[in-house]
N, C-alpha and C positions, 0 to 999 in steps of 0.2 A: 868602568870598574867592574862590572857587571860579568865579563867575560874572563876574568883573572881568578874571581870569586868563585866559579864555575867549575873552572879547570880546578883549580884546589879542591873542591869539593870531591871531581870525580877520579882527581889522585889517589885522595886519600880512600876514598873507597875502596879501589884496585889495588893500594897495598896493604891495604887491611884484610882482602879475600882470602888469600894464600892461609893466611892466619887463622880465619875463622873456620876456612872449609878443613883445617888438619883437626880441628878439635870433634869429624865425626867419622866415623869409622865405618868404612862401606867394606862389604861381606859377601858373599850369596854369587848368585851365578844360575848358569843352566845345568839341571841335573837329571836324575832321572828317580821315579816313585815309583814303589810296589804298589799295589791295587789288587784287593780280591773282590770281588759283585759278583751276586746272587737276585739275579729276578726271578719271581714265580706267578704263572700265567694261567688262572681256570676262569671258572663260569663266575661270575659275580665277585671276582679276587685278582687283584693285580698287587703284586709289594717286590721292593726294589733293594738292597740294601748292601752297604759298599764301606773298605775298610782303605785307606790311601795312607800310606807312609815311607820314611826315608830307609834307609839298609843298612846299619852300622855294621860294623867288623866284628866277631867276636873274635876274644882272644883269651888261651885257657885261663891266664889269671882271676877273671872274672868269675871260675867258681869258687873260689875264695872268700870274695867279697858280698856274698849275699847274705851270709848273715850281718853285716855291716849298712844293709836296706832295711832293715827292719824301723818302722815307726814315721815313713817318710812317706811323700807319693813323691815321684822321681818323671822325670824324663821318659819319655818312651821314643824310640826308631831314631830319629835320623832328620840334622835340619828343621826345619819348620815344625806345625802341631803334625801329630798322627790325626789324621781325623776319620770321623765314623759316621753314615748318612747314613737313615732308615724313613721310606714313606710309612712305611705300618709299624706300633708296636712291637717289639720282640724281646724277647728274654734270654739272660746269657745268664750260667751260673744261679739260676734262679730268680736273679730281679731282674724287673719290668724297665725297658729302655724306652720312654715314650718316642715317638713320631720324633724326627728334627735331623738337625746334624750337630754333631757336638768334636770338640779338640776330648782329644785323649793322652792321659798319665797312666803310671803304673802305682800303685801303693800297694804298701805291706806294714802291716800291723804289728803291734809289738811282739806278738807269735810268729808273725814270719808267713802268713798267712798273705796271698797277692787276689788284688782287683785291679779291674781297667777301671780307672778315675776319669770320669766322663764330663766335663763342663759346657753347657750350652753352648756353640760356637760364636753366636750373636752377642752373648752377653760377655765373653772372655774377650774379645774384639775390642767393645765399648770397655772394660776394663782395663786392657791393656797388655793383657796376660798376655806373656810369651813363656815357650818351651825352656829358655836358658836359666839357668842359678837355681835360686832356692824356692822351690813348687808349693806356694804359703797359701794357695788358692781354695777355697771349697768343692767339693764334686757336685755335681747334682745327681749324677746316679753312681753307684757301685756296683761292679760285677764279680762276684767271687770268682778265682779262676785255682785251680787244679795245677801243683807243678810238681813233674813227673821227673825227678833227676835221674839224668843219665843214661835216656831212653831211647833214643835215637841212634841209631847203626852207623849213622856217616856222620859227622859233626855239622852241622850247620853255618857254614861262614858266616851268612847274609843273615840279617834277623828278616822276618817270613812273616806275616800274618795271615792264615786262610780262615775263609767262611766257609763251609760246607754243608749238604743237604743230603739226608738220610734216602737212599734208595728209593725204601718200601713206604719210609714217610717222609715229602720234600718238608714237611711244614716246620719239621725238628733238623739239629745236624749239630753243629759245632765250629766253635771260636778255637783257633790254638795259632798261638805265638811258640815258630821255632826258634831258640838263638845255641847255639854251639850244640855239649848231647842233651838239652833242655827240651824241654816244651811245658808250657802253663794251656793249660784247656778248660772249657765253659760249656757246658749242654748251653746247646740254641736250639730257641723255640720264636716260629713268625705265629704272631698274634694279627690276621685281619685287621683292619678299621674298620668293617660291617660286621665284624662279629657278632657287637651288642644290638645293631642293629637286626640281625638273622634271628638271634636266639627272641627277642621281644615280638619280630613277626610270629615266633613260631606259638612263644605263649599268646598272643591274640587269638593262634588261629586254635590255640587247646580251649579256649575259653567257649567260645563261638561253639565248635562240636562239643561240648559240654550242656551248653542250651540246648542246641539241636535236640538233645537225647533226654531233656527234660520235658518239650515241648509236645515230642512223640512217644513219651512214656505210655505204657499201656493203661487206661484206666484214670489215664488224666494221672495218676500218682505223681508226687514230690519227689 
């Protein structure tokens, strides 16, 4: 009886599969990401930092719709998160992007005013957060970014993200997202991780020549 039981069991499994595997929805594939990286390499300083996302199309209607962004963080690029890796410190827009890697949005405020909406990557993972529907998520950092309508000579198909570093100074340069005659821009500044550690050697070493010159005062004086 044993083996009748069996069989019925692994029937009904097999036509139950068909059933179960339609109620998910598989998606995705091989495709290809933009990527900008910027390392920078001296005496006592090494920082790495790296901007990876998909390439949406633009299409002119889209200048229409932006005041229709207003008060939301939204989607950014293409596919999966845009995501943003920094070993050091840096600032975009004026605020501090700590060490990490983080998924990135776009918001805009109820002026119409745009930041990169940055969420730890670790902890939006463990959350669950994905890129698609409605962006209910908190940021951990905000980037003010700059949007320059209409500035761009050749329209931009592909949306673009570049890092960039200032000539005369590597350590500053600039965030800009092109998408059609747009671009949104951010002053970037890499902030070391030895910084704090440099500037405290350096007041050690004021303090120290400060004795020094109290020790060898003329006359013994105070």
């Amino acid at each position: 009886m044993r083996i009748p039981i069996l069989s019925a069991a692994i029937a009904a499994f097999c036509l139950a599969l068909p059933s179960s595997a339609q109620e998910i929805q598989v998606f995705g594939g091989n495709g290809m990401r933009a990527n900008s990286f910027i390392g920078l390499f001296g005496k006592d300083m090494m920082a790495t930092v790296t901007v990876t996302h998909g390439q949406p199309m633009w299409q002119d209607s889209y200048t229409n719709m932006l005041d229709k962004l207003t008060g939301k963080t939204h989607r950014l690029g293409k596919d999966l998160w845009t995501t943003l890796m920094t070993s050091v410190p840096i600032s975009i827009g004026g605020s501090t992007v700590p060490t990490g890697c983080y998924v990135v949005g776009l918001h805009c405020d109820k002026e119409g005013n745009f930041s990169l909406a940055m969420l730890n990557a670790s902890k939006a993972m463990k959350a669950g957060n994905m890129p698609f529907g409605a962006q209910n998520w908190k940021a951990d950092v905000m980037t003010p970014l700059k949007l320059n309508k209409n500035i761009t000579k050749d329209s931009v198909k592909k949306m673009t993200m570049t890092l960039s570093s200032n000539k005369n100074d590597p350590m500053s340069g600039m965030f800009t997202l092109a998408w059609g005659p747009h671009t949104l821009t951010g002053a970037m500044k890499v902030m070391p991780a030895n910084d704090g550690a440099a500037k405290s050697k350096k007041l050690t070493g004021a303090k120290k020549l400060t004795g020094a010159k109290k020790l060898t005062a003329p006359g013994g004086g105070k």
